[in-house]
C-alpha positions as CSV (number, residue, x, y, z in Angstrom):
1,X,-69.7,28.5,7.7
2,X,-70.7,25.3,8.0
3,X,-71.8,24.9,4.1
4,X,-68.3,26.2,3.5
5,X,-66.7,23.4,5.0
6,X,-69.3,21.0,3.3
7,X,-68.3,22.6,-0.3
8,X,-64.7,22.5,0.3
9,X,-65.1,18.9,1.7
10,X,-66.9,17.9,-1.1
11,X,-63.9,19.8,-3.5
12,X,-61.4,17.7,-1.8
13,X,-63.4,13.8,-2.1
14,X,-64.2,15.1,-5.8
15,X,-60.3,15.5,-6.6
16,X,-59.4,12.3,-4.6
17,X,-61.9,10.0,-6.6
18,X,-60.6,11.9,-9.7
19,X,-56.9,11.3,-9.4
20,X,-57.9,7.4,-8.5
21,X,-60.1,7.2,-11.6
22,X,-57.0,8.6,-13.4
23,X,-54.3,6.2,-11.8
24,X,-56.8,3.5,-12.6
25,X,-56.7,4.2,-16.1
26,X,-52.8,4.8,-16.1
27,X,-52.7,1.4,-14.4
28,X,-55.1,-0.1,-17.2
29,X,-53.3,1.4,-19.9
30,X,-50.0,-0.1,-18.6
31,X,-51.8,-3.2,-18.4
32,X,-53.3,-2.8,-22.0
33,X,-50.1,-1.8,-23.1
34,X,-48.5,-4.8,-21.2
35,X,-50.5,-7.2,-22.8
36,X,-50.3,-6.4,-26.0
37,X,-46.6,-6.5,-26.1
38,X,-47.7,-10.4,-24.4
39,X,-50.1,-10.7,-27.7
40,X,-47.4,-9.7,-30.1
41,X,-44.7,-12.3,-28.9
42,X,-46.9,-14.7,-28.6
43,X,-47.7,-14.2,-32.0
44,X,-44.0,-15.1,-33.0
45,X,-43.7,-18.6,-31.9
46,X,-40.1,-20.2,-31.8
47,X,-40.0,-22.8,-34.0
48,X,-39.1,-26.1,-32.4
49,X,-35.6,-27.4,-33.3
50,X,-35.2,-31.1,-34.7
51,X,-36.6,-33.8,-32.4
52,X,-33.8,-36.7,-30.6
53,X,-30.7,-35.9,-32.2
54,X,-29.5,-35.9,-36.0
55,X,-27.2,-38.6,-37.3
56,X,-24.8,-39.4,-39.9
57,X,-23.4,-42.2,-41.7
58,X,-21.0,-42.6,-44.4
59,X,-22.2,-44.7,-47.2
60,X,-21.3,-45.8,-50.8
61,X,-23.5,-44.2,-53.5
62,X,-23.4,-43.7,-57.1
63,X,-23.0,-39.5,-57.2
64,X,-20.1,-39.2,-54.5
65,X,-16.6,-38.8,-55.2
66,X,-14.8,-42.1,-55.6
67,X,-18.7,-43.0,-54.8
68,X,-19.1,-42.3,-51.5
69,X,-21.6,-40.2,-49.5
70,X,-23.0,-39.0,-46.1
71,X,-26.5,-40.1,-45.4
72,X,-27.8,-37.5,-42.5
73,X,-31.0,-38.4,-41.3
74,X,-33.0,-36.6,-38.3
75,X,-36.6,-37.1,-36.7
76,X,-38.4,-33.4,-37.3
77,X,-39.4,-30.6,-35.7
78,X,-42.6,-30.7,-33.8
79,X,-43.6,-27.3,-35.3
80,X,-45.9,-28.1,-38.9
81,X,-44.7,-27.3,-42.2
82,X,-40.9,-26.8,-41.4
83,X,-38.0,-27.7,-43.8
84,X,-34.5,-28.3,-42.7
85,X,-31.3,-26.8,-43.5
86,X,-27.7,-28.8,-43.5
87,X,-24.6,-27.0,-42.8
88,X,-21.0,-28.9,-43.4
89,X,-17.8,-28.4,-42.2
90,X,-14.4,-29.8,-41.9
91,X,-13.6,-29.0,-38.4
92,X,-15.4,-29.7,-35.2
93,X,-17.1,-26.4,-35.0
94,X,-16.6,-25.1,-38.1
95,X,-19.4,-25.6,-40.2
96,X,-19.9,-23.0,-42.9
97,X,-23.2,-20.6,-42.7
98,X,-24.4,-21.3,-46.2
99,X,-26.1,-24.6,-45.9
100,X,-25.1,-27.5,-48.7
101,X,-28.5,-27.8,-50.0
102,X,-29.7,-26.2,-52.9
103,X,-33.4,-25.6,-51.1
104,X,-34.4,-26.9,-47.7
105,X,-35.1,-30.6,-47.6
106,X,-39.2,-30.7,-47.9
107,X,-41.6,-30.9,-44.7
108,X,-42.0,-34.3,-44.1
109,X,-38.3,-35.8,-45.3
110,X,-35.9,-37.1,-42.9
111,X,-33.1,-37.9,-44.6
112,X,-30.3,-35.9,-47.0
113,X,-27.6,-37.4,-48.9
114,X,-24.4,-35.6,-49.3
115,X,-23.1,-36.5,-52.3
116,X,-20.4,-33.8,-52.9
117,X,-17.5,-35.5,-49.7
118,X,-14.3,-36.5,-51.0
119,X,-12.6,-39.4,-49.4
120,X,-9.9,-39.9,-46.4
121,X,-12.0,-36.9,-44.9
122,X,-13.7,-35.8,-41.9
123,X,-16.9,-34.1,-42.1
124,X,-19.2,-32.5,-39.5
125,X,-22.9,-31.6,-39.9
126,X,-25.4,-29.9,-37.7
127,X,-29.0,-29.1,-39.2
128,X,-31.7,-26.5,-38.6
129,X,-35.6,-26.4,-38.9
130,X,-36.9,-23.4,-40.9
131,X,-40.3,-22.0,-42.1
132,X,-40.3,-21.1,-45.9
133,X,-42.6,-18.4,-46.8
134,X,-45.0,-19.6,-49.2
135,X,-44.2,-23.2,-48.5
136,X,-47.2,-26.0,-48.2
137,X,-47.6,-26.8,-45.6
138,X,-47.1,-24.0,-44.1
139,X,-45.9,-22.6,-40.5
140,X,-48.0,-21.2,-38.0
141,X,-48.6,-17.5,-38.8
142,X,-45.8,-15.2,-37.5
143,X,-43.6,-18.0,-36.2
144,X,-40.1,-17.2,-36.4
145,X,-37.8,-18.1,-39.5
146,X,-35.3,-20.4,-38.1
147,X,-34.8,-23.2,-35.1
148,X,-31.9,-23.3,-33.0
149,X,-29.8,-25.7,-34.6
150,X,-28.9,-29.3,-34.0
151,X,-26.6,-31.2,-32.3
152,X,-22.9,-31.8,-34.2
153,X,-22.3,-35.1,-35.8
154,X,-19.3,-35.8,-37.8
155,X,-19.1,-38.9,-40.3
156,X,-15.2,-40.2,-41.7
157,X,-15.3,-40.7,-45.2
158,X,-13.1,-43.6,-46.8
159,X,-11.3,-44.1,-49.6
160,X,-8.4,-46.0,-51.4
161,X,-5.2,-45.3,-50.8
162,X,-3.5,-46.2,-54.0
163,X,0.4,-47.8,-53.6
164,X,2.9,-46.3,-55.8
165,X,3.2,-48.1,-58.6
166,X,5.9,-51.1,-58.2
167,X,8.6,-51.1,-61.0
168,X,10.2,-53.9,-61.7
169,X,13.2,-55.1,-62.7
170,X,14.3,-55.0,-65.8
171,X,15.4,-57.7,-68.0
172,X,17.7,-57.1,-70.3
173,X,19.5,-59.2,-73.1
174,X,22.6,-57.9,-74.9
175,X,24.0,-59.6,-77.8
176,X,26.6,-59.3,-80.8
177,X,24.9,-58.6,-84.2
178,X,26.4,-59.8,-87.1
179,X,28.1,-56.1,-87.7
180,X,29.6,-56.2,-84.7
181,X,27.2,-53.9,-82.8
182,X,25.4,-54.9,-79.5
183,X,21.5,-55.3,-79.8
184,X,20.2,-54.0,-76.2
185,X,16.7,-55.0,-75.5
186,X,15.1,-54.5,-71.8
187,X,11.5,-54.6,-70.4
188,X,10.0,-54.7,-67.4
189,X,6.7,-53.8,-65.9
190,X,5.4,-50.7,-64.1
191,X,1.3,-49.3,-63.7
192,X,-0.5,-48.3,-66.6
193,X,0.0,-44.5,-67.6
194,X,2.9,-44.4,-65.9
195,X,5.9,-42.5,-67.2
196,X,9.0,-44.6,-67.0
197,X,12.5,-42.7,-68.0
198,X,15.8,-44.6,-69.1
199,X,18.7,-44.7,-68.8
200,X,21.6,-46.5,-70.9
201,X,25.2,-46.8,-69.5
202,X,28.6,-47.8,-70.6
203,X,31.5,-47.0,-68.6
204,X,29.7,-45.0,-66.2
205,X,28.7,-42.7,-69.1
206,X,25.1,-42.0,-70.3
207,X,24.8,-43.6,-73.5
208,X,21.4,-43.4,-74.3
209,X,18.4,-42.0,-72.3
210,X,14.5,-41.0,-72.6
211,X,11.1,-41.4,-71.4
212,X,8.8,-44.3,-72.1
213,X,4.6,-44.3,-71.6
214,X,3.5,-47.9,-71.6
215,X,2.0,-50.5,-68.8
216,X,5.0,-52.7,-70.3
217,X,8.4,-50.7,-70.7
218,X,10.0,-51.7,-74.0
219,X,13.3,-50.4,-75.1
220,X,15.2,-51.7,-77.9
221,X,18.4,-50.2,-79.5
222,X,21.2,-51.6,-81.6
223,X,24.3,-49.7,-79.7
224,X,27.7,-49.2,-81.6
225,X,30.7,-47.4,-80.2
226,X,34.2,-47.6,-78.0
227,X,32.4,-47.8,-74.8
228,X,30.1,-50.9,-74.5
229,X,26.9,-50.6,-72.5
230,X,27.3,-52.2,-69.1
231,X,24.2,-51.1,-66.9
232,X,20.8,-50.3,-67.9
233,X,18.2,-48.0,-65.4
234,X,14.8,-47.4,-65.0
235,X,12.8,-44.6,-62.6
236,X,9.2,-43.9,-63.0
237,X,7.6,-41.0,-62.3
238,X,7.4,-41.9,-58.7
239,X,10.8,-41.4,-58.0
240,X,11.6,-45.3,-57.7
241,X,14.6,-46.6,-59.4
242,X,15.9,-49.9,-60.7
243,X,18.8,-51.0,-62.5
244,X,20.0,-54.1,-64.6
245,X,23.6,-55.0,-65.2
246,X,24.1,-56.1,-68.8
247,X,25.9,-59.1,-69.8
248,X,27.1,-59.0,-73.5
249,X,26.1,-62.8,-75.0
């Protein structure tokens, strides 16, 4: 009786220590399992964004429209071998996802020069670290492709506002020919490539009228009819207008 209870004792210590060995190794294998999910993030770095804070500056260069550009510039990540991407919008915001760089600006550069702005505009930037495949240097192995991105800086472009052109007025000197018919000659003085457009009265009739291409207006007409030119006018292509009243010497 006795060795009974011994065996069956024995039974019942023998299953305990079992089902402990086996919650050990469950408990192992969770922590195996644990730390290699640890291993593989770890393995997968985040790449550090751009260091202090990125800048922008418009500036007059040779490729820019009406030769201007935006010179970015940007102390770099802290992670080795990373490039940098620029992204451009015109609203605060609203940059566009495709960056405005052909390739990423090379590991080791800190500045970019945008030579594609157009003037009187507003222009906002933000920048991003990224690890190029292939690239020398290189990244640390596994690290993720892309940084968080920058801070947003915005850079006003200048430019000329060009006046419209002044027109002048014009002078104008009438004056009897010999057969009786009046010689009208006018000019005046309006920008280059300009189209200016005239206009001959008499009698509050239109007695002559067309368009003149010239830095210098020129018109010159020997008139002969019952109604004697009185008022000679002048618009360019503006919209501005200017008339001359003619005196018949």
């Amino acid at each position: 009786m006795k060795r009974a209870i011994g065996l069956a004792v024995l039974a019942v210590l023998a299953l305990t220590i079992g089902a402990r060995v086996v919650h050990a190794q469950t408990q192992v294998g969770v922590i195996d399992q644990s730390l290699g999910t640890n291993v593989a993030l770890a393995a997968a770095p985040p790449i550090a964004p751009l260091s202090g804070t990125l800048n922008a500056q418009a500036t007059s260069c040779t490729p820019g429209t009406n030769g201007h550009c935006v010179l970015l510039s940007w102390t770099p990540s802290t992670t080795p071998g990373t490039q940098v991407n620029i992204f451009r919008g015109t609203t605060a915001g609203g940059e566009s996802t495709t960056p405005i760089n052909a390739a990423p600006v090379p590991s080791g550069t800190t500045s970019y020069n945008d030579g594609t702005v157009v003037g009187l505009t507003t222009y906002y930037y933000v920048a991003q670290a990224v690890c190029v495949p292939g690239s020398t240097p290189a990244c640390p192995a596994g690290s993720n492709p892309t940084s968080v991105k920058s801070n947003e800086v915005s850079a006003v472009v200048p430019g000329t506002v060009v006046p419209p052109p002044t027109l002048n007025t014009p002078t104008v000197i009438a004056s009897v020919l010999s057969d009786g018919n009046v010689l009208v000659v006018a000019s005046w003085t309006d920008a280059p490539g300009v189209t200016d457009h005239y206009i001959l009265w008499g009698g509050n009739a239109q007695l002559d009228q067309g368009p003149v291409r010239s830095s210098t207006g020129q018109y010159s007409t020997a008139w002969s009819g019952s109604a004697a030119p009185d008022w000679f006018t002048v618009c360019n292509s503006t919209g501005q207008c200017v008339a001359k009243a003619i005196t018949v010497q």
